[in-house]
C-alpha positions in Angstrom: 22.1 -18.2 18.7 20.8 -17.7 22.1 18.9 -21.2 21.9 17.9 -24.2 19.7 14.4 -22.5 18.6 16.0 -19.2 18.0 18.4 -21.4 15.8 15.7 -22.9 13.9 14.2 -19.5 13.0 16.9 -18.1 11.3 18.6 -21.6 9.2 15.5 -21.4 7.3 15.3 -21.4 3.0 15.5 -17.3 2.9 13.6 -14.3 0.7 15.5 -11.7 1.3 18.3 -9.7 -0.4 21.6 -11.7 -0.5 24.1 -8.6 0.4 21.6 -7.8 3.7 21.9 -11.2 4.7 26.1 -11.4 4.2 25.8 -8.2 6.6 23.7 -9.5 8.9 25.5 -12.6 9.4 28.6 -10.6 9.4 27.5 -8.2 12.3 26.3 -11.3 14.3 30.1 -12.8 14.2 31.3 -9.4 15.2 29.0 -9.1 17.9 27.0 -6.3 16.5 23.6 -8.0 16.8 22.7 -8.7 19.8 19.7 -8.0 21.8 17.7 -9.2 24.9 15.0 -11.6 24.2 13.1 -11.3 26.8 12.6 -7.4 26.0 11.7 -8.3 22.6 9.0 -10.1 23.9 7.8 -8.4 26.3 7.6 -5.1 23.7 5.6 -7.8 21.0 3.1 -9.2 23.4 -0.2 -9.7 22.0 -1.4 -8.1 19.0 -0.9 -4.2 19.9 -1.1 -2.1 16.9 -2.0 2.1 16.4 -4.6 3.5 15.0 -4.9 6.3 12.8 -8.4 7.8 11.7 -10.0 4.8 11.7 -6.8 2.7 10.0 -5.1 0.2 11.7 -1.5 0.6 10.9 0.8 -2.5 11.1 4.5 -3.0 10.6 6.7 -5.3 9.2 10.0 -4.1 9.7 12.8 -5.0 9.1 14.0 -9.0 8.8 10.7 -11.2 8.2 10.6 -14.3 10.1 8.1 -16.3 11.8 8.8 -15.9 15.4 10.2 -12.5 17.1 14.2 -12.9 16.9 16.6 -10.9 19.5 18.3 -9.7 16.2 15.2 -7.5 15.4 12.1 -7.3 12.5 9.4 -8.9 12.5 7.7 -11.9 12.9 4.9 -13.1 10.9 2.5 -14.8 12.6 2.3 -11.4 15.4 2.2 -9.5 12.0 -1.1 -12.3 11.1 -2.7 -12.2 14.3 -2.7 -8.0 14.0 -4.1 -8.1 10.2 -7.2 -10.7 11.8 -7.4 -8.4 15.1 -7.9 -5.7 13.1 -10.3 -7.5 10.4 -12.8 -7.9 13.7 -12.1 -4.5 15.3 -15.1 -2.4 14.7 -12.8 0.7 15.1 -11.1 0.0 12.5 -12.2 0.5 9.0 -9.2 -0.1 6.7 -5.7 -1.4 7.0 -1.8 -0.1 6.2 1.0 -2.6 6.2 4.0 0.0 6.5 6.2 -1.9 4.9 10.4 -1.1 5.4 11.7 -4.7 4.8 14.9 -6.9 3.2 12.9 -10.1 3.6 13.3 -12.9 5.8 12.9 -16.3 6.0 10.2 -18.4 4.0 8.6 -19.9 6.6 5.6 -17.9 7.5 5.7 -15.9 4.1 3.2 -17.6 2.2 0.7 -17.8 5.3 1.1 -13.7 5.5 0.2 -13.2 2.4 -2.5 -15.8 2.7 -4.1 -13.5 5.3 -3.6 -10.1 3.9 -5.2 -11.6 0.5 -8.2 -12.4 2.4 -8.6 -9.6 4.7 -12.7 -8.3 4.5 -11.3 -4.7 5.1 -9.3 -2.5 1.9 -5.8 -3.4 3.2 -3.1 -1.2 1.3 0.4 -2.0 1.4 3.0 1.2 1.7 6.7 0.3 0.8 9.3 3.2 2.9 12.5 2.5 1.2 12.9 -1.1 0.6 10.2 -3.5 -0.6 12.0 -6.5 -0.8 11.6 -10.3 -1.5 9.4 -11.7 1.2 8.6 -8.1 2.4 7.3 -7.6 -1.7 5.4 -11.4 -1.6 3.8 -9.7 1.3 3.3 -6.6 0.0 1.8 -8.4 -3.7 -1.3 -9.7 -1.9 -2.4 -6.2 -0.6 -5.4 -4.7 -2.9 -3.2 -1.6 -3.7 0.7 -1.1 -3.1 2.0 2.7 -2.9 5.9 3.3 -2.8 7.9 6.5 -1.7 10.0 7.6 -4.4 13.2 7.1 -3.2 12.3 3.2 -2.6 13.6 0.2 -3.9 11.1 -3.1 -4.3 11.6 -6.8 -5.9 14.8 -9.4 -5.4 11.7 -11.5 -6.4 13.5 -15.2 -5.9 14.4 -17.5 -3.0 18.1 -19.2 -2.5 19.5 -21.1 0.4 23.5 -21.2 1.0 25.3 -24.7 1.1 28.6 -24.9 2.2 31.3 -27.2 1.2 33.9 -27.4 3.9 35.5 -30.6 3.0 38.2 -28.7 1.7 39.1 -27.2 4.7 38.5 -30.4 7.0 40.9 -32.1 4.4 43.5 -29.3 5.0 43.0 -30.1 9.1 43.7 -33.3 8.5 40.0 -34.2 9.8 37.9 -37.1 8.1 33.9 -36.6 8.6 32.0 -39.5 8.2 28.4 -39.1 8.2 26.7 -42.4 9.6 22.9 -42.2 8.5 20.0 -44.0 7.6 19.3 -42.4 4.1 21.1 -41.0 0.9 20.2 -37.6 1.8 20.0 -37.7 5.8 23.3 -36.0 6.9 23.7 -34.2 3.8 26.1 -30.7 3.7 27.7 -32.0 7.1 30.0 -29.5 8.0 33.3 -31.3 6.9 31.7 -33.4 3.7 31.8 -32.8 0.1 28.4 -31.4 -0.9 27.9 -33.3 -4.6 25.6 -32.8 -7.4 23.1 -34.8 -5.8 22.7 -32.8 -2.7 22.8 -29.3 -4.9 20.2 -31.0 -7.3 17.8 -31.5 -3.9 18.2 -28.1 -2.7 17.4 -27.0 -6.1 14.0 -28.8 -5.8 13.4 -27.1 -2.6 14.2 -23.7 -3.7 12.3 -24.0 -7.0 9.1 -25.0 -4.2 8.7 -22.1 -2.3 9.5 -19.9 -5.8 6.7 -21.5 -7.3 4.8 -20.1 -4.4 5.9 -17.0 -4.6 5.4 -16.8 -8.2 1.9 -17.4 -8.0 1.3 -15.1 -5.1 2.8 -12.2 -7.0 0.9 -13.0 -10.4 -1.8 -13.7 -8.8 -1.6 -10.5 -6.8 -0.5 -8.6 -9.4 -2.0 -9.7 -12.4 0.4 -11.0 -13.9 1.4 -12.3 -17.1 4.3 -14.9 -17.5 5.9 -12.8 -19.5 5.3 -9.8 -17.1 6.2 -11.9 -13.9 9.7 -13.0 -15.5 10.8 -9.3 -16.4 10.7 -9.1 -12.6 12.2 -12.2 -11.0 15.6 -12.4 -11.6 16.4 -11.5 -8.0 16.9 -7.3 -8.7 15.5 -4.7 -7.0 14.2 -1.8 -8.8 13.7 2.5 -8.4 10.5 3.3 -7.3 9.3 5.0 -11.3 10.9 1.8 -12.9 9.0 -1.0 -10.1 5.8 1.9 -11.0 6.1 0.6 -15.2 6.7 -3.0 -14.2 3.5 -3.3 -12.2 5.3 -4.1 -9.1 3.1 -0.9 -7.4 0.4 1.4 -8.2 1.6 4.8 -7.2 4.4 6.6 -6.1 3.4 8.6 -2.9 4.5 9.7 0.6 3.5 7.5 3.5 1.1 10.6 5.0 -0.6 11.0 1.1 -1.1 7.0 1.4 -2.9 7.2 4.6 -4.9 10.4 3.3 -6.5 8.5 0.6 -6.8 5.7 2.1 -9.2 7.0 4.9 -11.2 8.8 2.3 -11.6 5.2 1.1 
């Protein structure tokens, strides 16, 4: 990581597909992902976005996380700043999220969504080719959500990772002890046993921010429990399949979105 906030960003509880993150992570231990910082943010200053016919289009791209990373997407607070620039912007009279996302971390996610919910101006979300996790908790609070048909949205869940190394530290002949001033300060240690305990808090962590996103989707959605649970076991779906679920309205190029959208 090219510094301790950076590092922070990323070792977050993540919504996002599990075999992109496994890539991602692998293409940063080859090398593959690596980008200049400061060019990142000098590209994101402010809270630049285009307009279109009188709609303010706006981006989240790619990995979701709070601040801009030098690995690429998006970060969520520039992407909350644009949506209450362009709530204020006389010019502007309605407002796309393009929408081409695995997820991210999340941090920030709920906070998005708290923003596009309450926008004053029709917001529509558009999903080009992948919808997912944070990116469709995101995507759920938008007053309509179109989809091209060669799409993919859901992997509604959340999960964090916890290693247990202890094995291998054995094997090294290493012996980690963790000197701390609490049960659970120190825990997953890289060279401890992780134990039921430690997977049992995680658990209650996880099941936190999904209660979140449940409600933000059902709520988004209208949503059923019944409904919601057809759609949360973590899969992705085909655009005419998320279409019967209720996951999105329509099933539309990007240009028809934006066509009926400024006919408002």
């Amino acid at each position: 990581m090219h510094n301790k906030k950076c590092a922070a960003m990323h070792l977050d509880v993540w919504c996002a597909r599990t075999d992109w993150v496994k890539e991602q992570v692998q293409a940063i231990k080859a090398g593959a992902l690596i980008a200049d910082p400061d060019k990142i943010a000098q590209t994101y200053n402010g809270t630049g976005y285009p307009i279109v016919n009188g709609i303010a289009v706006i981006s989240l791209d790619g990995s979701l996380m709070k601040g801009w990373s030098k690995y690429g997407g998006t970060s969520t607070m520039w992407a909350r700043a644009a949506i209450r620039d362009a709530d204020n912007n006389k010019d502007v009279k309605a407002i796309m999220l393009h929408i081409d996302s695995p997820g991210g971390t999340s941090a920030g996610t709920a906070e998005l969504g708290d923003d596009i919910r309450k926008s004053k101006k029709p917001i529509n979300a558009h999903i080009d080719d992948l919808g997912a996790s944070a990116a469709y908790w995101a995507a759920s609070q938008a007053d309509y959500i179109t989809m091209n048909k060669s799409g993919l949205a859901g992997s509604i869940g959340v999960y964090a990772a916890i290693h247990d190394t202890s094995g291998a530290a054995e094997m090294a002949g290493i012996k980690v002890h963790v000197v701390s001033t609490g049960e659970y300060k120190g825990s997953g240690e890289d060279g401890t046993e992780i134990t039921e305990k430690d997977l049992a808090h995680w658990q209650t962590i996880v099941d936190s921010h999904f209660l979140q996103f449940e409600s933000a989707v059902r709520t988004g959605r209208t949503m059923i429990k019944a409904q919601f649970n057809k759609v949360s076991d973590g899969r992705v779906f085909s655009a005419n399949k998320a279409k019967s679920l209720n996951l999105v309205d329509s099933i539309e190029s990007f240009d028809k979105a934006m066509k009926r959208l400024a006919i408002g």
